[in-house]
N, C-alpha and C positions, 0 to 999 in steps of 0.2 A: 139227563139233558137230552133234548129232544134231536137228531139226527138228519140229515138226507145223505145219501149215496151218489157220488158224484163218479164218475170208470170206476165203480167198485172199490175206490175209497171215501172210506166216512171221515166228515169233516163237520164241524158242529157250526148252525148258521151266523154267529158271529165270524167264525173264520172265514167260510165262504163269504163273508160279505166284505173283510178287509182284503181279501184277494179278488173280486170284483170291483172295488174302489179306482176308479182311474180320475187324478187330478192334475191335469197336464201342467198346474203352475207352480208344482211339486216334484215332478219329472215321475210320477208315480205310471207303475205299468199293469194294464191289465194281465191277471193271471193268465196264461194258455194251457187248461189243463189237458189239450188231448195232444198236444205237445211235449209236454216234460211230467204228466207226472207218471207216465212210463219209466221215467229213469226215476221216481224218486219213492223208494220204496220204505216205508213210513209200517214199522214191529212196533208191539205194545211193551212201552219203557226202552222206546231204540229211536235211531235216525240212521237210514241207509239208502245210499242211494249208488247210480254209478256215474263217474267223477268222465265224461267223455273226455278224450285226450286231448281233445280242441280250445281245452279249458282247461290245462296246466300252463300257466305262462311259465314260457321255456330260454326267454331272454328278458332283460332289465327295459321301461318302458321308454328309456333314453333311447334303445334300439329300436324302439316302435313307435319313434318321432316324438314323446312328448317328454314333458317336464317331469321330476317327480312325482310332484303332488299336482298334477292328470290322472293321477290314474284314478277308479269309482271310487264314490263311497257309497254302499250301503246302509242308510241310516235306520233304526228301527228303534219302538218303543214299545216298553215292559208293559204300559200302560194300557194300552189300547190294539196291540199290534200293529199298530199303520207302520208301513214300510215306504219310505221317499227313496228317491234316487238321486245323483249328485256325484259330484268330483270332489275330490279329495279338499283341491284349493277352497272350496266353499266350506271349509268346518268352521270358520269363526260365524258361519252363521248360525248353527247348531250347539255353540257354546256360550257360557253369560258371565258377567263378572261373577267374581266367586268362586267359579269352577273351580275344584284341584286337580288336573293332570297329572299326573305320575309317568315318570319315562324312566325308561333303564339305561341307561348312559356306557353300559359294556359295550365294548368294540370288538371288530369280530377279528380273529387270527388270520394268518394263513396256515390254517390248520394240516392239509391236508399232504402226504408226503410219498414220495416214489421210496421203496422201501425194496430188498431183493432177499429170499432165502439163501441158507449154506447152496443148495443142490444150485441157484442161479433162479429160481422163477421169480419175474416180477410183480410187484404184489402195490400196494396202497396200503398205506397206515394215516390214518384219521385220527388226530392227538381232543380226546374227550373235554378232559377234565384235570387241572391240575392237582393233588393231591398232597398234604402234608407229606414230609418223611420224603420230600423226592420222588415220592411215585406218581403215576400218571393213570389215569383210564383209556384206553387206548381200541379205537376197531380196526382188526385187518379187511383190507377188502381187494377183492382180485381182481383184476384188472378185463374188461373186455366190451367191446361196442363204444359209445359215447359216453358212458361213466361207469363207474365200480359194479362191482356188488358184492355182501358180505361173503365173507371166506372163513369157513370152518374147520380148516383141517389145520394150523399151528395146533402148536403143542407146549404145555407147559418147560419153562427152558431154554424154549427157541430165541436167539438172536439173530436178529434184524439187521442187514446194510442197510446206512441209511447214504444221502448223499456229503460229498468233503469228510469223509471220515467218520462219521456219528455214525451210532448204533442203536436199536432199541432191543432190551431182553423182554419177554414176557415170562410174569412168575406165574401165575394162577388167574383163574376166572376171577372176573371182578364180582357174583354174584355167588355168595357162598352155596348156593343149593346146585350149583354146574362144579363144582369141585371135587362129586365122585370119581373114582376113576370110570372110565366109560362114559363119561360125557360127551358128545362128538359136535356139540351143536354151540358151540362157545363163542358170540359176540361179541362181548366186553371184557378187556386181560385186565388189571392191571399190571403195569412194565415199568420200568426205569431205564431210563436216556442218560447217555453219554453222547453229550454233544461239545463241541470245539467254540462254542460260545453265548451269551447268553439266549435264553429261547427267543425271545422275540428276535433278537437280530438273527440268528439262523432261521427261524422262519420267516422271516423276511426275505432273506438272502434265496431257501432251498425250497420253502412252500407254496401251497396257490389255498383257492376256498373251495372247501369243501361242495360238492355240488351231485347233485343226482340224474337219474336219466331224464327228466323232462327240460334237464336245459340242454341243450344240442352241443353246447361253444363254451371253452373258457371264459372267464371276463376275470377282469384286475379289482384285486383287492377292493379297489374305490368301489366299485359296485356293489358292495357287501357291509356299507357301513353306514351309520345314520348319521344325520352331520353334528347332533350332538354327543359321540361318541368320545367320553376321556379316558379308559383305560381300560387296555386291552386284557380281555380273557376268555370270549365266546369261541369256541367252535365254531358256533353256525349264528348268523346274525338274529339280533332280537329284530324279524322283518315289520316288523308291526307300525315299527317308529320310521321305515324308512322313507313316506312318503313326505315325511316333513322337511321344510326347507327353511335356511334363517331368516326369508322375509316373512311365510308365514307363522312362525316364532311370535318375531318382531307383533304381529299384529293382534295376537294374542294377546302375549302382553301389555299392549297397549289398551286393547279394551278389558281389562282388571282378569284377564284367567290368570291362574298362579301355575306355575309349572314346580315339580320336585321330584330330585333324582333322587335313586337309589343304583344299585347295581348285584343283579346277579346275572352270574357266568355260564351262558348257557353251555352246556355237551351236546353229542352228537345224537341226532333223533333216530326215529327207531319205523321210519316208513316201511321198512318191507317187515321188520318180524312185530310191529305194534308192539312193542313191550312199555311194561310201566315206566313212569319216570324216575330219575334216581336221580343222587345227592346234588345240588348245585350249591357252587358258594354264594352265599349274602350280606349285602354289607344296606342297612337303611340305617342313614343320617338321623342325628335328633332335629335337626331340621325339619327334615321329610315327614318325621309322625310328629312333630310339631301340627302343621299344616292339616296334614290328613285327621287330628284331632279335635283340628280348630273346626271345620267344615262340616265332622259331622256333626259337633255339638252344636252348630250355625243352621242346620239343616240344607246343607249347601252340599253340592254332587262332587263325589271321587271318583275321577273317570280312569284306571287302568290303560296304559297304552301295551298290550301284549299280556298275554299270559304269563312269561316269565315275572313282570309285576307282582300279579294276581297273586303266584306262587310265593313270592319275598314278602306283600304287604301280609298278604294270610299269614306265613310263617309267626308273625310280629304279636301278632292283633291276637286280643286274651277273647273270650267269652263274655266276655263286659262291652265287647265292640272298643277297646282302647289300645291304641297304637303303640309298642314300643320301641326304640331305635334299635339298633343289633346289628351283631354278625354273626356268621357262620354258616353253619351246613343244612341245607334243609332237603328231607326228603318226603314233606306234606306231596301227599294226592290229595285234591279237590275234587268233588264226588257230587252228586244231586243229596246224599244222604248227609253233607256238611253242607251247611248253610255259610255263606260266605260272611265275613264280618267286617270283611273294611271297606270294600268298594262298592257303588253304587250302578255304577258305567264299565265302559271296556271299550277299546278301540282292538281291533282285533282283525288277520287276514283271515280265510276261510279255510276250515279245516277237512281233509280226507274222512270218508265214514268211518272208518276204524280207527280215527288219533282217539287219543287219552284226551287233548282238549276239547272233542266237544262233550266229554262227562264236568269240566270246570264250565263251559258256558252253559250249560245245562242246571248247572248249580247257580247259576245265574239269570238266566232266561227262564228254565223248564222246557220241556219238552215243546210243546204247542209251537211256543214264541219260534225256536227251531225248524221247527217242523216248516211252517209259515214264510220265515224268512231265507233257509236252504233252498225252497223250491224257486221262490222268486230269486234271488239268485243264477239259480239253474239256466230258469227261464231269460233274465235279463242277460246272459251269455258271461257272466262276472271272470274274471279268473284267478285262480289259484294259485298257492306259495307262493313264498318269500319277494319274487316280481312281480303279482298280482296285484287283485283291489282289494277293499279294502268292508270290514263291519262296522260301523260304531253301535254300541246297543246302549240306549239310555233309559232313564226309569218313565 
């Protein structure tokens, strides 16, 4: 394919020509390459770039004067690359009768818990994942500045104060290959709680949400949940679905898009050590791969809202591309080398260079389409996590 050289990154003239495109009745923005793509540093079979601080949204957009669904959207296509710009509230123009939507309907906990060692040090325990057999996945994390960070020095054994009585033991590393002796770098226990009543109501009562250093401020529960949320088992909210609100619901459904829930239960992510994903529970309705079955044989689009999705529809869906309903445990990684099978679309926040999701949207997109739409991103000043804006990426 024939090349130019643009600051000493190569870009093939179809790309350069959809980052030149400006259609202002599109909200479409001219690329600024001597602007960002300094920061956006683009390896053969990678995406890496550095994420400026100014561009982690560090509070909910309710604090930044607007509505939920205010905040961007990103829209881009598989097809063509073209990349539009937009607000969140404008998706029913980006969608058609027929669409199938898929949302995760998990609601998030108040995961996160003041915990104290025997000797007295205060510490943070982060409730993962809840486990058959009463056990739990569980990360300690130490306390200091504006939020945690992980702590590695428990020890297999250790009990936990927790608060009103409750306790947490930790038996063993949750990842069997940290279970030699001499491990010292152990993230994930699994433990078992004794608490004074059931978990949701104790955590209700003794917990807040989990949250990291780019948010500065507590915020209440409501902040961390999508308003179609029925039952609770998230750690950390599926953010993807948060920007929706019931009139823009409402409006969907009114012009024929179908929505269908599933639910799986996210755990606690893995931002500072990147580590792979592990087991989350699943539960998909025969309703839901009803739907998702009917559409692809219709040739009609499955749009993913979240990766957590992607994770549960994939778990389901054979090699024949055919949905099946189910539950359970799934610990699929989505890779560029598995080809996705159930979904077509993705509604999706923007991901750190080193998450594990963008090798799933990359199994989706490829690299290029990434490549393309990361930097315009960069450039249009977007922001990050869970209070951010927002991708949609369609075929």
């Amino acid at each position: 394919m024939e090349t130019f050289s643009m600051l000493n990154y190569t870009v093939s003239p179809k790309t350069a020509a959809v980052w030149s495109q400006s259609d202002e009745s599109q909200l479409n923005h001219r690329f600024d390459s001597r602007l960002w793509l300094d920061r956006l540093r683009l390896a053969s079979g990678d995406l890496r770039f550095d994420l400026p601080p100014e561009l982690e949204a560090g509070q909910p957009p309710e604090a930044r004067g607007l509505a939920r669904d205010q905040v961007r959207l990103m829209i881009s296509y598989l097809a063509d690359n073209r990349v539009e710009h937009t607000q969140f509230r404008s998706l029913p123009d980006y969608l058609q009768a027929g669409d199938v939507v898929v949302i995760n309907t998990s609601g998030t906990l108040n995961a996160a818990l003041n915990v104290t060692r025997a000797g007295g040090t205060p510490l943070e325990l982060h409730l993962s994942t809840r486990l058959p057999a009463d056990l739990w996945v569980v990360e300690v994390r130490r306390l200091g500045g504006v939020a945690s960070r992980p702590f590695h020095q428990a020890s297999p054994g250790e009990t936990l104060t927790l608060p009103g009585g409750a306790s947490a033991t930790l038996h063993m590393a949750y990842r069997p290959e940290q279970r030699a002796p001499g491990h010292d770098r152990i993230r994930l226990w699994l433990a078992t709680l004794a608490l004074p009543a059931a978990v949701e109501d104790y955590l209700q009562e003794y917990g807040f949400p989990i949250r990291y250093g780019y948010v500065k401020q507590a915020w209440p529960i409501e902040y961390y949940q999508t308003v179609y949320a029925t039952e609770p088992g998230s750690a950390e909210m599926p953010s993807a679905g948060r920007a929706f609100t019931p009139k823009l619901i409402t409006h969907l459904v009114a012009q024929g898009v179908q929505l269908a829930p599933l639910i799986l239960h996210t755990g606690v992510a893995s931002l500072e050590d990147h580590e792979p994903p592990y087991e989350e529970f699943y539960r998909v309705p025969a309703d839901t791969a009803r739907l998702v079955n009917a559409a692809r044989a219709a040739g009609r689009r499955i749009i993913a809202v979240g990766t957590t999705v992607v994770r549960a529809l994939e778990t389901v869906t054979n090699a024949d591309g055919v949905t099946h309903p189910g539950a359970g445990w799934t610990d699929l990684v989505i890779t560029p080398e598995r080809d996705l099978r159930a979904v077509t679309g993705l509604l999706t926040g923007l991901h750190e260079p080193e998450a594990t999701h963008l090798a799933m949207l990359q199994a989706l997109a490829g690299l290029e389409h990434l490549q393309i739409t990361y930097a315009a991103a960069l450039e249009q000043g977007y922001l990050w996590h869970e209070f951010g804006d927002l991708h949609l990426i369609l075929p």
